[in-house]
C-alpha positions in Angstrom: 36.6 36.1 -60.8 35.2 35.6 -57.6 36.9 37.2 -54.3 37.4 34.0 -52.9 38.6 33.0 -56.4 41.1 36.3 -56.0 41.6 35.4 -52.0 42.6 31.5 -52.8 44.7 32.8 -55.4 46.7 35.2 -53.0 45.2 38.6 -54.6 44.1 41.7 -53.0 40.5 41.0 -53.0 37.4 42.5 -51.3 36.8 41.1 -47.3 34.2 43.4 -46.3 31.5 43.6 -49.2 31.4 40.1 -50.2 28.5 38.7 -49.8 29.9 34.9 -50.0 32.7 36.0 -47.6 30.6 38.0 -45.0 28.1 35.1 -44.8 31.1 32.4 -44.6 32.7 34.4 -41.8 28.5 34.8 -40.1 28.5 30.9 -40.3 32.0 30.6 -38.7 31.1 33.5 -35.5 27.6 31.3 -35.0 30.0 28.3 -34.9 32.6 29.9 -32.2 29.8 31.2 -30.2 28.2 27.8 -29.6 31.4 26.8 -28.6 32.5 29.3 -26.3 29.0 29.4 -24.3 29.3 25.7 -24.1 29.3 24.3 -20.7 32.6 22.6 -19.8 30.9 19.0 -19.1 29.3 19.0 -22.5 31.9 17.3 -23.9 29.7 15.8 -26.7 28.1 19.0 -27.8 31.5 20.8 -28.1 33.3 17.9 -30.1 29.9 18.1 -32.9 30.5 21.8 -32.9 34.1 21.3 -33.4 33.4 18.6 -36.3 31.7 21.4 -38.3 33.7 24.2 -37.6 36.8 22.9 -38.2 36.4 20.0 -40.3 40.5 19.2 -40.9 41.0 18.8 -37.8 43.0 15.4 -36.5 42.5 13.2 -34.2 42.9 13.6 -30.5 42.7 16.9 -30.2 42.2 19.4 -27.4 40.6 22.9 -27.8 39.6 24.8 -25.1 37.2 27.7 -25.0 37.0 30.8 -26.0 38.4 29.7 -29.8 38.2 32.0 -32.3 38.6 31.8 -36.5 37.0 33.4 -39.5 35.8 30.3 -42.0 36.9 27.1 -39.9 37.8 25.3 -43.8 41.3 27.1 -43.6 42.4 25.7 -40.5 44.5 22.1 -40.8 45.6 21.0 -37.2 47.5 17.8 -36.4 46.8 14.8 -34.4 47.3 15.4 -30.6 48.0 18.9 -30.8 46.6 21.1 -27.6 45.4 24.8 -28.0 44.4 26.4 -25.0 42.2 29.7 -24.0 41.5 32.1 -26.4 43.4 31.6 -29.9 42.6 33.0 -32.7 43.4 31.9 -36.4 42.3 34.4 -38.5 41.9 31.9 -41.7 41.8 34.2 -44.8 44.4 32.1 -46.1 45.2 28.3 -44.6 46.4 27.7 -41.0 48.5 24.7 -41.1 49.2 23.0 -37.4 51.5 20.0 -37.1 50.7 17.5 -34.8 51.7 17.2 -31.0 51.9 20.9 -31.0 51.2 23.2 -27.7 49.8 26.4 -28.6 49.6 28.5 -25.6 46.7 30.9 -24.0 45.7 34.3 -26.1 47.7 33.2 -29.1 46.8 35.0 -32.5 47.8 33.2 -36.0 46.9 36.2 -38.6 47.2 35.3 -42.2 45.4 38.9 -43.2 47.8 41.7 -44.4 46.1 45.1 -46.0 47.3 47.9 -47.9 49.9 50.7 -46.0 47.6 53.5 -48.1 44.5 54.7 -46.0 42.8 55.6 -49.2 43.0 51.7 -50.2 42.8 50.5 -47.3 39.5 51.8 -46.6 38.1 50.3 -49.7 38.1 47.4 -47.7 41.1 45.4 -49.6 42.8 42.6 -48.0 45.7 39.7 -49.0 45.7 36.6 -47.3 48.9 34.4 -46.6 49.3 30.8 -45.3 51.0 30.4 -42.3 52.6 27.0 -41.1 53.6 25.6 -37.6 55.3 22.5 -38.3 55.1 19.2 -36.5 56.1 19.1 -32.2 56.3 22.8 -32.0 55.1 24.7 -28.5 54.0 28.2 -29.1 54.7 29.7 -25.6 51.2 32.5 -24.2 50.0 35.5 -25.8 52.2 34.6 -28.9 51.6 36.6 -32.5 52.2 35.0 -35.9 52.0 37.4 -38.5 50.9 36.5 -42.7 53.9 33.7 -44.5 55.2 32.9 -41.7 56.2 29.5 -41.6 58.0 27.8 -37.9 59.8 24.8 -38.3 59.6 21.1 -36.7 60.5 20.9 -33.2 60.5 24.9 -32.8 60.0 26.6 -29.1 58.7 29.9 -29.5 58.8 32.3 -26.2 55.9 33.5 -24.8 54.8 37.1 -25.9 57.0 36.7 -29.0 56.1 38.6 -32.4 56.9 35.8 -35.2 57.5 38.4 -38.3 59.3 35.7 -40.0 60.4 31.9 -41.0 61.9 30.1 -38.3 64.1 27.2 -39.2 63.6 23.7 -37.5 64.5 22.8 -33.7 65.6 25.9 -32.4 64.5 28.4 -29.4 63.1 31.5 -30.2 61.8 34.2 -28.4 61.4 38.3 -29.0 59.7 41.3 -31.0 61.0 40.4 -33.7 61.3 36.8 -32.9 64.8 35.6 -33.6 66.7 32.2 -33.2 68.2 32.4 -29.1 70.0 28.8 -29.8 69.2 25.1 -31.5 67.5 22.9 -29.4 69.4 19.7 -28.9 70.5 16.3 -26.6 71.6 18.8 -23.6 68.1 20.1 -23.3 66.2 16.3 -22.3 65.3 16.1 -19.1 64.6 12.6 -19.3 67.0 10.1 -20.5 67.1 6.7 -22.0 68.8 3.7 -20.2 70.2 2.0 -23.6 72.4 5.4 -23.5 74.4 4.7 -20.5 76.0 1.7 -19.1 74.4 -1.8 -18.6 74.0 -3.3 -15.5 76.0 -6.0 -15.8 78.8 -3.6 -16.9 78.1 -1.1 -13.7 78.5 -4.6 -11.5 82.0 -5.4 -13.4 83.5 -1.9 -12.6 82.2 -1.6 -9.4 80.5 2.2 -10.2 78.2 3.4 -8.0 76.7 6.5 -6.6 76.2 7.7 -3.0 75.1 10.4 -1.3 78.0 12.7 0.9 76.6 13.8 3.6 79.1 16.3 4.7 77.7 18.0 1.8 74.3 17.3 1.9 72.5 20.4 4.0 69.4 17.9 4.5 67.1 21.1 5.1 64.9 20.8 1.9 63.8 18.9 -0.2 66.5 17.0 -2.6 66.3 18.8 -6.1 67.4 16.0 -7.9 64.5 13.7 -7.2 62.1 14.5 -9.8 64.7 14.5 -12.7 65.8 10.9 -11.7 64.3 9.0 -14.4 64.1 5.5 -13.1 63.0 7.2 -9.3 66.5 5.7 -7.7 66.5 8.4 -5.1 64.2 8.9 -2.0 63.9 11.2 1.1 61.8 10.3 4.2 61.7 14.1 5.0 63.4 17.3 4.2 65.6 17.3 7.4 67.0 13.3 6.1 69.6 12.5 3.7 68.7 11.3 0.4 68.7 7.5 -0.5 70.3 5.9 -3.8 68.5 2.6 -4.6 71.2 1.3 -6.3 69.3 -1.6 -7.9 67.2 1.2 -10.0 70.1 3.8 -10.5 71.3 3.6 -13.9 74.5 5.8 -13.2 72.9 8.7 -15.5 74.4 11.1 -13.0 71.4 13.5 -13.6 71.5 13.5 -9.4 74.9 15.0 -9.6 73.9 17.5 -12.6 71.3 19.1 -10.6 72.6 18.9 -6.7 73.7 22.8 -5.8 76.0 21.7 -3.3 77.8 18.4 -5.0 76.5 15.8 -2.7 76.0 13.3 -5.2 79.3 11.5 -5.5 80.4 8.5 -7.8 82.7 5.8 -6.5 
């Protein structure tokens, strides 16, 4: 049985006197190199570089430079997922990436685990274990992933978090050890859809509407609830003038009166 036979197979096997591994992982460094000392522009040359370094790789991609890996074959990455500076999957055994996933800067994915004994250890033995980032997950900076470790659909992992272990679907997690803060759910959108609140028609019938009080309105900065208006009902001339409701966008979401400090939004 070959190493990589032993590797594939999730055996302690031989990394560092192999001479199929050593000149898989030589291939692999050439591969990264070229890509990291590629200028930004050269889109071209980057994505042909990319093709044979990583040749499971989706569609719609984005990695930026410096990237790192060992063999390239073991990584699997989803359409539209984004990985910025300086990641490195270390792809002894697969690296599986969902897609629409954000991995941030200096992130390290680490399938390689090797003995506790020095004696053993210094033979040069290694095991290899798959790690999984499932589908819409955002891996916050300088993030560690360490060998099994599988991170469910939907996950948010904190930045500088050690990820020693599963973590289940749709949840926030953050810490060394990384452990589940809370589930991730409806309250956490930003955004909202208009076939969730009242119609029109039915806003006319009742007579709602929202305005702007401006006893309470300090109109000395900017209104904080502008940018999380979704249909972009609310305007300010300046930061010393009170804000405006267009009431023929406002779709009574009440995100305005959510996010105002001082209660100035009002409904009537």
């Amino acid at each position: 049985m070959t190493e990589r036979e032993k590797l594939e197979m999730g055996l302690w096997y031989d990394a560092n006197n192999d001479n199929e591994l050593l000149e898989q992982r030589a291939e692999a460094e050439e591969l990264c190199f070229d890509f990291n000392n590629t200028r930004p522009k050269e889109i071209s040359k980057k994505e042909e570089i990319l093709k044979q370094l990583l040749p499971h790789r989706g569609t719609n991609t984005t990695i930026l430079s410096p990237f790192y890996t060992d063999y390239g074959y073991n990584c699997f990455i989803g359409d539209e997922t984004f990985i910025n500076h300086n990641a490195y999957l270390m792809d002894g055994a697969p690296v599986k990436i969902g897609s629409h996933c954000f991995i941030g800067p200096n992130c390290g994915v680490y399938t390689a685990t090797h003995p506790v004994d020095a004696e053993e250890r210094n033979r040069g033995l290694e095991k290899a274990k798959a790690i999984t980032i499932g589908d819409n997950v955002w891996i916050g900076a300088e993030v560690t992933i360490l060998p099994g470790v599988t991170i469910g659909e939907g996950c948010v992992i904190g930045a500088k978090s050690v990820v020693t272990k599963d973590v289940p679907a749709h949840v926030m997690a953050v810490g060394n050890p990384c452990c589940v803060l809370r589930p991730i759910t409806d309250k956490d959108r930003i955004m909202v859809r208009e076939e969730e609140y009242l119609s029109k028609t039915e806003m006319e019938d009742l007579q709602m509407k929202l305005i702007v009080n401006k006893d309470k309105c300090p109109q000395n900065h900017s209104c904080p609830a502008i940018p999380v208006c979704p249909k972009g009902a609310i305007t300010q001339k300046d930061i010393h003038s009170l804000p405006e409701i267009d009431e023929n966008s406002c779709i009574l979401c009440k995100k305005c009166m959510e996010f105002c400090p001082m209660g100035a939004f009002e409904q009537v």
